[in-house]
C-alpha positions as CSV (number, residue, x, y, z in Angstrom):
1,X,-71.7,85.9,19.7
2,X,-67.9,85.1,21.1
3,X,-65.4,88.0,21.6
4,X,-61.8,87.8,21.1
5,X,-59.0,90.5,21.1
6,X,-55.4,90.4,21.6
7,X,-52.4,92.8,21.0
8,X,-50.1,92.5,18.1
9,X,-46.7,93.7,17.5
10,X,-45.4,94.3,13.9
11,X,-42.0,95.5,13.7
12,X,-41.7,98.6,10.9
13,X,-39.0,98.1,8.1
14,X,-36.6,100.9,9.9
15,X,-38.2,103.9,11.4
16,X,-41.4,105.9,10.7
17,X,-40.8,109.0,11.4
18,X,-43.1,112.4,11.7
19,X,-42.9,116.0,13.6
20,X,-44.4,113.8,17.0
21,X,-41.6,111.4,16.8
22,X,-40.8,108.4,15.9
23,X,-41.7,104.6,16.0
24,X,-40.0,101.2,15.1
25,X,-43.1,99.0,15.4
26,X,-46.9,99.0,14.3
27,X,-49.2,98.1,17.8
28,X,-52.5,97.0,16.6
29,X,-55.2,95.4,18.4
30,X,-57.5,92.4,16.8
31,X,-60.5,91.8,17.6
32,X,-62.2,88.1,16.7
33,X,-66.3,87.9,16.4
34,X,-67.4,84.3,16.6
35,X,-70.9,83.2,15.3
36,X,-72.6,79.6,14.3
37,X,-68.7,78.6,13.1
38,X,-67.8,81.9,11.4
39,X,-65.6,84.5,12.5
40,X,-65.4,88.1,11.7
41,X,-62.2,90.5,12.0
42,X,-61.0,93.3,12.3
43,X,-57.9,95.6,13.5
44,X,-57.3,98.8,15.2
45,X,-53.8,100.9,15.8
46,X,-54.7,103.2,19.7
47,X,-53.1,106.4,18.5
48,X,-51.2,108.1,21.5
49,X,-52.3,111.9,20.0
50,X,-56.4,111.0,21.0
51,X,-55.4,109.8,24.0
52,X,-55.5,105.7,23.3
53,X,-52.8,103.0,24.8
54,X,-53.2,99.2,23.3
55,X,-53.9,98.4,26.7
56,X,-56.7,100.5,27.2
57,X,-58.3,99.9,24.3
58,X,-57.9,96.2,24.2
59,X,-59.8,97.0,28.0
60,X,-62.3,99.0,26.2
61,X,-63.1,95.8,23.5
62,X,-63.5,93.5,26.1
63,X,-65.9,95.5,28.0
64,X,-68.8,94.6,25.2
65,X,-68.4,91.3,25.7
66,X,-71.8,90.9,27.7
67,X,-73.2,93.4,24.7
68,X,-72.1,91.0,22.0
69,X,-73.1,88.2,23.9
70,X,-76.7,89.5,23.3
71,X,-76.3,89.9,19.5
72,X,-75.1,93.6,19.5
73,X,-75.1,94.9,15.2
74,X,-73.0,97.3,13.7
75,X,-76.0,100.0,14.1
76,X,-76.9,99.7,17.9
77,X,-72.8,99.4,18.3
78,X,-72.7,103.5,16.9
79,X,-74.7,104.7,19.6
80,X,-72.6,102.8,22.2
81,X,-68.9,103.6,22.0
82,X,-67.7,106.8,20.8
83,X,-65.3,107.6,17.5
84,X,-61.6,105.6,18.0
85,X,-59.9,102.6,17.4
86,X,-61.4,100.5,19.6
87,X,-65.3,100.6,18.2
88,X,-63.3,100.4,14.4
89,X,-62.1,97.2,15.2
90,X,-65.3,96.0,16.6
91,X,-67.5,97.5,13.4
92,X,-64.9,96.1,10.9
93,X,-65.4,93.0,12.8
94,X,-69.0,92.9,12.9
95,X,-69.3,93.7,9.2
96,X,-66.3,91.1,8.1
97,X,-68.8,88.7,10.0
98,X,-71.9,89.5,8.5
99,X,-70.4,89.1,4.9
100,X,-68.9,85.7,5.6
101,X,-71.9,84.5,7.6
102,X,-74.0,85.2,4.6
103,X,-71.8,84.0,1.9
104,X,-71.5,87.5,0.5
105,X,-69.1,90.5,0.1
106,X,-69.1,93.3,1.9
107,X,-69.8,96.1,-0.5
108,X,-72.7,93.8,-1.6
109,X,-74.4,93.5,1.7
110,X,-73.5,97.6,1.7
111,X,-75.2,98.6,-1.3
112,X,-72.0,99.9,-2.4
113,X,-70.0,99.5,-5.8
114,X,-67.1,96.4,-5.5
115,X,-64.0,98.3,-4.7
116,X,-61.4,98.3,-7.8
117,X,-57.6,98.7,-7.7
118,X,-56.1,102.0,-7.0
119,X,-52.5,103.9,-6.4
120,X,-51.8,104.7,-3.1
121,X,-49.6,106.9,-1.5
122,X,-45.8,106.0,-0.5
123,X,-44.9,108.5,2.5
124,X,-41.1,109.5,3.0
125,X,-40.5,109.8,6.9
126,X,-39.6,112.7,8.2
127,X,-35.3,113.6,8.3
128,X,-33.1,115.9,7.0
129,X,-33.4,117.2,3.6
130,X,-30.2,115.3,2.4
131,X,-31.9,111.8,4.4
132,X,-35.5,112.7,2.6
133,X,-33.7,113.7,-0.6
134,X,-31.8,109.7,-0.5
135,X,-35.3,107.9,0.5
136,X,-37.1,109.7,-2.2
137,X,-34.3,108.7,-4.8
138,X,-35.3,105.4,-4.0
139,X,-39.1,105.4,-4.6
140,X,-39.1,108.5,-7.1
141,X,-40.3,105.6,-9.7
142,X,-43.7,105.9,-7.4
143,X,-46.7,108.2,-8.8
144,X,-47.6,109.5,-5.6
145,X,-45.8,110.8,-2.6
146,X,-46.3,111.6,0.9
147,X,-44.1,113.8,2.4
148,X,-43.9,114.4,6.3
149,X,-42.6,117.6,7.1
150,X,-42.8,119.6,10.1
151,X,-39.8,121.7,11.7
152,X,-37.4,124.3,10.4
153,X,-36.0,124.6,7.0
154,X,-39.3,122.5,5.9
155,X,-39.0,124.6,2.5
156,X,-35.3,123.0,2.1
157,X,-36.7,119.6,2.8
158,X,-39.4,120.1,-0.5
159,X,-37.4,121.1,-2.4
160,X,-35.1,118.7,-1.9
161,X,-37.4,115.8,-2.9
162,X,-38.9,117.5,-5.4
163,X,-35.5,117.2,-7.3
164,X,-35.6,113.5,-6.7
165,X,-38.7,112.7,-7.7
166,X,-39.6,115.4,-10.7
167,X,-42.5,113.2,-12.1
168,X,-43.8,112.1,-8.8
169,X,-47.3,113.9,-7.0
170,X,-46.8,115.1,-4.3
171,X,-48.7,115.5,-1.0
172,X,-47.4,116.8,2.3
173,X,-48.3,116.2,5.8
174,X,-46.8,118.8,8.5
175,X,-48.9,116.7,11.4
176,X,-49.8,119.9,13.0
177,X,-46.2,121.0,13.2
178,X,-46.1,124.9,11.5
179,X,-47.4,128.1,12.9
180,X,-49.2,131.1,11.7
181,X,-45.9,132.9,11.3
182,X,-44.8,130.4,9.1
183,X,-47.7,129.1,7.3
184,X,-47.9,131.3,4.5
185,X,-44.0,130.9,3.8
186,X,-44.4,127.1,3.7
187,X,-47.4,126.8,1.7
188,X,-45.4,129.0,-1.0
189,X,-42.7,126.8,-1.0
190,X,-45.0,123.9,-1.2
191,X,-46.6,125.7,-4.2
192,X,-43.4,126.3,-5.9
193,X,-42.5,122.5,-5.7
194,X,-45.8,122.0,-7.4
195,X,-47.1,120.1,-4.5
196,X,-51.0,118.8,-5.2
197,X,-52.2,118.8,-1.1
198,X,-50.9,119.6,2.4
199,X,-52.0,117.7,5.4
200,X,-53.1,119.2,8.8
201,X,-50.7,122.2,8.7
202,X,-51.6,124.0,11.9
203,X,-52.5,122.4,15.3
204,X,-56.1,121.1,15.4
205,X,-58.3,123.7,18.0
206,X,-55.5,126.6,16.2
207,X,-56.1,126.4,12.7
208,X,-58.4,129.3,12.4
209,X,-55.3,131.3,9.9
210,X,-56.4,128.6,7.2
211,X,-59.6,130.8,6.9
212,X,-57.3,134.4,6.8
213,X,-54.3,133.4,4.4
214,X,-54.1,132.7,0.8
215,X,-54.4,129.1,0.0
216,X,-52.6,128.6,-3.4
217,X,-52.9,124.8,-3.0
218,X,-55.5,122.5,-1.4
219,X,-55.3,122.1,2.4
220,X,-56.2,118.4,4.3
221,X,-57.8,118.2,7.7
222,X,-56.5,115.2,9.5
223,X,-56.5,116.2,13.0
224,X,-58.7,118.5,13.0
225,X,-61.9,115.9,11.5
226,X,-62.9,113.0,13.7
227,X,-66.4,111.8,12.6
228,X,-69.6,113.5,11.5
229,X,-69.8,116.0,14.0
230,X,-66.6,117.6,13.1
231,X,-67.7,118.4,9.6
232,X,-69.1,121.7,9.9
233,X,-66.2,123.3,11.4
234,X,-64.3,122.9,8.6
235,X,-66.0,125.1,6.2
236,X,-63.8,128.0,5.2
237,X,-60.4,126.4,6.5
238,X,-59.9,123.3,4.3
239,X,-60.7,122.0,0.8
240,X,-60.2,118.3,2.2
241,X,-60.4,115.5,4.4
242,X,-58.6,112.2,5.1
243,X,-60.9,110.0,6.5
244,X,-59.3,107.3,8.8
245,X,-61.1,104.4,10.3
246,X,-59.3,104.4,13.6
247,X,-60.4,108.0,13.8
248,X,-63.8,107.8,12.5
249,X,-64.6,104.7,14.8
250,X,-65.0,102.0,11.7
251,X,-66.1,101.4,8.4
252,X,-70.1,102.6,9.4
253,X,-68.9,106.2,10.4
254,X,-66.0,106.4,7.3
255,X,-68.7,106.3,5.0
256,X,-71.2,108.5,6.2
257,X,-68.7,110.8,6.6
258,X,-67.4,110.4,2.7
259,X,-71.2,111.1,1.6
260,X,-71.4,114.3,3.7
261,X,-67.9,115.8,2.8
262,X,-68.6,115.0,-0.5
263,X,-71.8,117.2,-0.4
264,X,-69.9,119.6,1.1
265,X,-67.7,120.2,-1.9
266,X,-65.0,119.0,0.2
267,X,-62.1,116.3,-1.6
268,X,-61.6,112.9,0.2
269,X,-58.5,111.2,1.5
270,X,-58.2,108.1,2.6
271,X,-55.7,107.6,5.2
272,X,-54.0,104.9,7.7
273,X,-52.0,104.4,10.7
274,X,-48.9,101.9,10.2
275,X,-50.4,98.7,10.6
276,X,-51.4,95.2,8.4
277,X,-53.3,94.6,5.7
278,X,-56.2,93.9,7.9
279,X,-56.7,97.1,8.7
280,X,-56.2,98.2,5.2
281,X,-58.4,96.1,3.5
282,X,-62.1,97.7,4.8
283,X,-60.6,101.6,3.7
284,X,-60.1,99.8,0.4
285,X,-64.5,100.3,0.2
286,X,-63.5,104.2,1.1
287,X,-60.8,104.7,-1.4
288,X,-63.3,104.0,-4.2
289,X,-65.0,107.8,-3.3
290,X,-61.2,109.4,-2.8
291,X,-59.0,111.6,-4.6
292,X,-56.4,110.9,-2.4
293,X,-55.5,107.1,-1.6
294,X,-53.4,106.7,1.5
295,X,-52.6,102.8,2.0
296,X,-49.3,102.0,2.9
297,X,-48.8,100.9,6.4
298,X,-48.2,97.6,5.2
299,X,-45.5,98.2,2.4
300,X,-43.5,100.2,5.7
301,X,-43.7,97.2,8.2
302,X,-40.7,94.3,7.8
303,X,-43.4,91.9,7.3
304,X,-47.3,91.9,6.4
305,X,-49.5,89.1,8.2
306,X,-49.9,86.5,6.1
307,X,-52.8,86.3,3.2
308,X,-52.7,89.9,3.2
309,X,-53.5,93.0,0.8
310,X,-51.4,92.5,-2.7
311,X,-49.7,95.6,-4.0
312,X,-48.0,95.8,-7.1
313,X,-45.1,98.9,-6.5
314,X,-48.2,101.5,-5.8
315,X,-51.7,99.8,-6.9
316,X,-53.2,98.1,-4.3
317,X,-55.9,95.6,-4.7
318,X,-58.8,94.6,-2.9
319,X,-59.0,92.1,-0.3
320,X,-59.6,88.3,-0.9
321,X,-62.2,87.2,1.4
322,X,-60.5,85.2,3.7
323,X,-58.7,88.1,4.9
324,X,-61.7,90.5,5.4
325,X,-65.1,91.3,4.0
């Protein structure tokens, strides 16, 4: 089996922008499997908050190449390479492979039900509550919204689209950004705004006040949930997870990790990083076991890659083959 990889640079339609900062292009890394004429693929965006550069993952993919070589599967590849970006690309790879080397889909090979169309999210960058209050004017015709708060006057900023989008759901993501002095004040305001979820309030390793405060509306863990491991932590602080396949290290861990939240009593998000619709379309098999459908990086770059994910405003559909799975 051949290995490939190269980094890719997709500019983003103006700026994503969260409490970390803020970014003008996607950075992903793709990785090409090649196999008796058929190629698998599959993409990855290194996430500076766990550490990862493009560069070091794209290092980190073609270290395996002597592993592939020998016929490495998506099972062995688990117990090789820890949770991150660069064993998702590899495992969405290795699993885009399989299906097109057998003739079949993904889900099929899977034993799992074919993935339907679903609403995903639309997120509203982070600004000031008159900036978020404009941007929200202009997608208030979505049904769901993601909000990205995180720094003062948080409750203005909610408020704010709220009155710009009165039909809209609403989710909020504070990316770690509040406190324990202010958590309670800003999950009231989200409550009074009639918000459905809030994202990763309090710094991952510091989140303990989630299990000591009123929760009048269902909290997320983003940060703070990695892969299977990280599950048992959660109890008593969250009512949620948003599963991401850069985090969770591929498609393989993601859906283990949906059973066991699941059984858990915990809801399920499905989340992204801004990247293409090849990174989008193997989450599409997660979003079929989530409340919560976050699946937008492409509709916020300039320009998708070509034969990508079609979305219709908010539903998104599931991938043609030729792209992935």
């Amino acid at each position: 089996m051949a290995l490939a990889a190269r980094i890719e640079h997709w500019p983003i339609a103006g700026a994503f922008t969260i409490s970390r900062g803020a970014k003008t292009e996607a950075v992903v890394v793709v990785v090409e499997l090649s196999r008796n004429g058929f190629t698998g693929r599959g993409e990855c965006t290194p996430y500076a908050r766990y550490g990862e550069t493009p560069e070091a993952t794209l290092a980190t993919i073609l270290d395996m190449r002597p592993r592939f070589a020998d016929g490495l599967d998506a099972v062995a590849l688990q117990g090789l390479m820890p949770a991150g970006a660069a064993r998702n690309a590899l495992d969405c790879a290795l699993l885009d492979l399989a299906a097109k080397s057998r003739g079949q889909r993904v889900w099929d090979l899977l034993k799992r039900p074919a993935p339907r169309a679903c609403t995903t999210a639309y997120t509203i960058s982070l600004g000031t509550p008159d900036s978020m209050a404009a941007a929200t004017a202009k997608a208030a015709y979505r049904p769901l919204l993601k909000i990205k708060l995180g720094s003062d006057d948080d409750a203005a900023r909610i408020a704010a689209v709220r009155r710009m989008a009165p039909e809209s759901e609403l989710v909020v993501d504070a990316n770690e950004a509040w406190t324990p002095d202010n958590l309670e004040r800003n999950l009231a305001a989200c409550e009074a705004a009639g918000v459905t979820l809030v994202e990763q309030p309090l710094p991952a390793g510091n989140d303990s006040a989630l299990s000591e405060v009123r929760r009048p509306i269902a909290v997320c863990a983003d940060e703070s949930v990695h892969g299977l491991d990280s599950l048992p932590a959660l109890r008593g602080r969250y009512d949620a997870i948003n599963i991401k396949l850069d985090k969770a290290g591929g498609l393989t861990e993601a859906l283990a990790m949906a059973d066991a939240a699941q059984a858990m009593g915990l809801e399920i998000m499905v989340g992204c990083m801004v990247a293409t619709s090849l990174s989008m379309a193997p989450a599409m098999l997660l979003a079929q076991q989530a409340r919560f459908v976050d699946l937008d990086g492409p509709l916020l770059l300039a320009k998708d890659r070509d034969g990508g994910l079609r979305y219709d405003d908010s539903t998104v559909y599931p991938p043609d083959a030729e792209l992935w799975g």
